[in-house]
C-alpha positions, 0 to 999 in steps of 0.5 A: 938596955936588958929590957929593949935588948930582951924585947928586940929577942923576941921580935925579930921583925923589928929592925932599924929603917936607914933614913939617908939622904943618898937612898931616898934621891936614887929610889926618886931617880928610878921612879922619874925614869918609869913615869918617863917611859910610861909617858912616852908609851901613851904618847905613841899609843894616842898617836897609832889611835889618831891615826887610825881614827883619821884613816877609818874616818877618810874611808868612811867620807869615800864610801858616803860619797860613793854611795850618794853617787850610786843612789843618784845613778840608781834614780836615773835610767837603770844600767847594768851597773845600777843593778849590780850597785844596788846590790853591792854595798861593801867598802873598800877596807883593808881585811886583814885587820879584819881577820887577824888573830882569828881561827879558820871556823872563826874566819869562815864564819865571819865571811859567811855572814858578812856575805848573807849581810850584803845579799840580804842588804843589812849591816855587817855584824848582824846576826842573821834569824835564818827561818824568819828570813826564810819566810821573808816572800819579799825576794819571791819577784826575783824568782823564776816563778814570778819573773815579769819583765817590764817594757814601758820605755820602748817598743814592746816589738823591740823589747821581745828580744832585750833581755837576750841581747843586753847579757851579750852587750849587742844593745843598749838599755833604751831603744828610742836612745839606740834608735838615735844614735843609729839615725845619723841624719836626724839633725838634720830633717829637723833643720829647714835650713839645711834642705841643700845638705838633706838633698844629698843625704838618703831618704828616710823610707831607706834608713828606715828600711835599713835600720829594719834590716838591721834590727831583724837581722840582730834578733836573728843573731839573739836566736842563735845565741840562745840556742847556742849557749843557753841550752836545756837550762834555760829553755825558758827564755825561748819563743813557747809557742814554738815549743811542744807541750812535751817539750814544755812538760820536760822543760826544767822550771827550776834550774837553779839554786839561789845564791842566798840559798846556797849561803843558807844552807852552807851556815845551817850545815855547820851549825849541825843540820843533817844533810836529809833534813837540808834536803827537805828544808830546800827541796833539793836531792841530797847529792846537790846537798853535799855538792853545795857544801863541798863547793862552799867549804873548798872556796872559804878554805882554799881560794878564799885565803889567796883572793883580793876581796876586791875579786870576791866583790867582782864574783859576788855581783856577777852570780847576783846579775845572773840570777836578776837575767835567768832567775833562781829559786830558793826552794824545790829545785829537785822536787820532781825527782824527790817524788818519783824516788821517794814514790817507789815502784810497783811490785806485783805480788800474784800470790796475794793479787787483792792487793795490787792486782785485779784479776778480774780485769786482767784477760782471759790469758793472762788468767789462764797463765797466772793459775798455770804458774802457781799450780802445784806440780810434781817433782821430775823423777828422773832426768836425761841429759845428753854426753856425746855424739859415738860414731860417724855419720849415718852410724852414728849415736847420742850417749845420754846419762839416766839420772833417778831422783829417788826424793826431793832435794831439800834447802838444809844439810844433815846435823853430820855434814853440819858439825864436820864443817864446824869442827873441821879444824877440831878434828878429836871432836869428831866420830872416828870415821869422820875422821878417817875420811876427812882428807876425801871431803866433808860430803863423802865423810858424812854419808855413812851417817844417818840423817836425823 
């Protein structure tokens, strides 16, 4: 017992383990209680996640109808609505998911791609190689510079005058499809059985005559819309032979920047360009440049936050419909102007005319005139200058003042004048009669003075 004593001593990490029967059902109680709760915690978060899947997999089967549905429409005649589809590809899911937990540049960059995927039609999370798109020339026939509308199923007299009047919604896509339905009494031609009920109706050669009247008198209307609205930007949807070749050279061929451009730049911008080389990269002044970014970073950062994504879809196809009728470019919106303020200006220098000037072109005058100018002349020695008039009338007499100009006068002050200006504030630095007459003024302080 010394022993186990001594050696108990000397390790004092050995003690007795109580091994009851009470202690060991109350640690199982404890532990049955935490499997419970851990249970019933995987049971809930399986339950969120089944449901999630469901309601992801319901928005995923409409979106499939949806677009079934839209390339069945897209194969049809091509609508207004077809058009703005094809571009719109987008689905109807809750974005605040989309965007929780996430800073603002996180925010804005998310939407930023997410808008270059749906113009560019590509899938979401798709990172974008930017100058590799911006080789991409598949785009260039939805420019201005290569916009061809086709006319093939209607009448090319018809179609002079389309394009205008479907923006304003004054006809419909087809004109043979218009043209029956303006013909009421079709049916009726076509059927000899109703000769009796044709009797009554009016000839063809006036409907005829009135649907011509009609149709001239909606061009009319088209002309005046134009005119009207579209103004100087669009000049190129007007009659050109109508127009002066002045006229033409002054037209802008160009009037506005894409809508993927503008996303383009607004990315390139944030990742570190300067605005001198955006300007360089898209043709464009520098002023446009900081217009783009600030409108850009005004909508992601104070409208984009309180908008339904349902508004910014509806904002999205109409800027992509207006582009697809007016056309844009991605590239030289400004470059006139770029090269005249970048070109400069003509500076004649006389002195050195071998450089920009050729006398020998100029007349004989304008030679005479130019040697007259850089002759060297002597300085005046004296000046008259009229003070008054003294007198009355006929009596009366001009007082004139005889200024002498003994030498020229030069561009610098004496060393005197010099340092009493300096040192006006230290006036123990001056000479003492400098400082005697300092309160009369610096010149009148520093003529007694020699000049050297």
């Amino acid at each position: 017992m010394i022993k186990f004593g001594l050696f108990h001593l000397r390790n004092p990490f050995i003690h007795r383990i109580n091994f009851s029967s009470s202690t060991a059902k109350a640690k199982q109680r404890v532990l049955t209680k935490q499997q419970e709760q851990f249970v019933n915690e995987l049971k809930n978060t399986y339950k969120s996640l089944a449901d999630n899947l469901q309601s992801e997999e319901s928005v995923l089967n409409l979106f499939k109808k949806d677009s079934e549905e839209e390339k069945q429409e897209q194969k049809g005649s091509a609508s207004e609505k077809a058009i703005i589809a094809q571009y719109m590809n987008i689905l109807n899911y809750s974005f605040g998911q989309y965007y929780q937990s996430l800073s603002p540049e996180e925010q804005l960059k998310r939407s930023k791609d997410l808008i270059k995927s749906d113009v560019l039609k590509k899938d979401w999370d798709t990172f974008l190689k930017e100058n590799r798109d911006y080789q991409d020339y598949s785009l260039f026939d939805k420019n201005l510079l290569a916009i061809k509308y086709s006319h093939k199923d209607y009448d090319p007299r018809d179609a002079k005058y389309k394009n205008q009047l479907n923006f304003y919604g004054d006809l419909d896509e087809n004109v043979y499809e218009r043209q029956q339905k303006e013909n009421i009494y079709s049916f009726i031609y076509q059927n000899p059985e109703n000769k009796k009920v044709a009797r009554k109706m009016p000839e063809r050669r006036k409907i005829r005559l009135a649907f011509r009247f009609r149709k001239a008198r909606r061009a009319m209307r088209a002309r005046e819309l134009i005119s009207r609205k579209i103004k100087d930007n669009q000049r190129w949807l007007l009659n050109k032979e109508k127009i002066s070749k002045r006229r033409r050279r002054k037209i802008v061929t160009a009037p506005k920047l894409s809508f993927r451009a503008k996303f383009q730049l607004f990315g390139l911008f944030n990742e570190g360009w300067t605005v001198r080389d955006l300007s360089i990269k898209y043709g464009i002044m520098p002023y446009r440049v900081k217009a783009i970014i600030y409108q850009k970073r005004y909508f992601f950062d104070e409208v984009f936050p309180h908008l339904p994504f349902e508004y910014v879809r509806d904002l999205i196809a109409i800027e992509l419909y207006f582009e697809k009728q007016f056309g844009a470019v991605d590239y030289g919106v400004d470059l006139q102007q770029m090269r005249k303020a970048e070109s400069g200006y003509l500076q004649t220098n006389f002195k050195t005319p071998d450089r920009n000037v050729d006398i020998a072109k100029l007349s004989e005058t304008e030679q005479e005139r130019i040697k007259k100018l850089f002759e060297e002349k002597k300085s005046k020695k004296y000046d008259i200058v009229t003070e008054k008039f003294q007198g009355q009338g006929n009596k009366g007499y001009y007082l004139k003042s005889w200024i002498m100009h003994k030498t020229r006068s030069r561009h610098s002050v004496n060393r005197i004048f010099e340092r009493i200006i300096k040192d006006s504030d230290k006036p123990f630095k001056l000479p003492v009669t400098a400082q005697a007459r300092l309160k009369l003024g610096p010149r009148i302080a520093s003529a007694q003075f020699g000049h050297k």
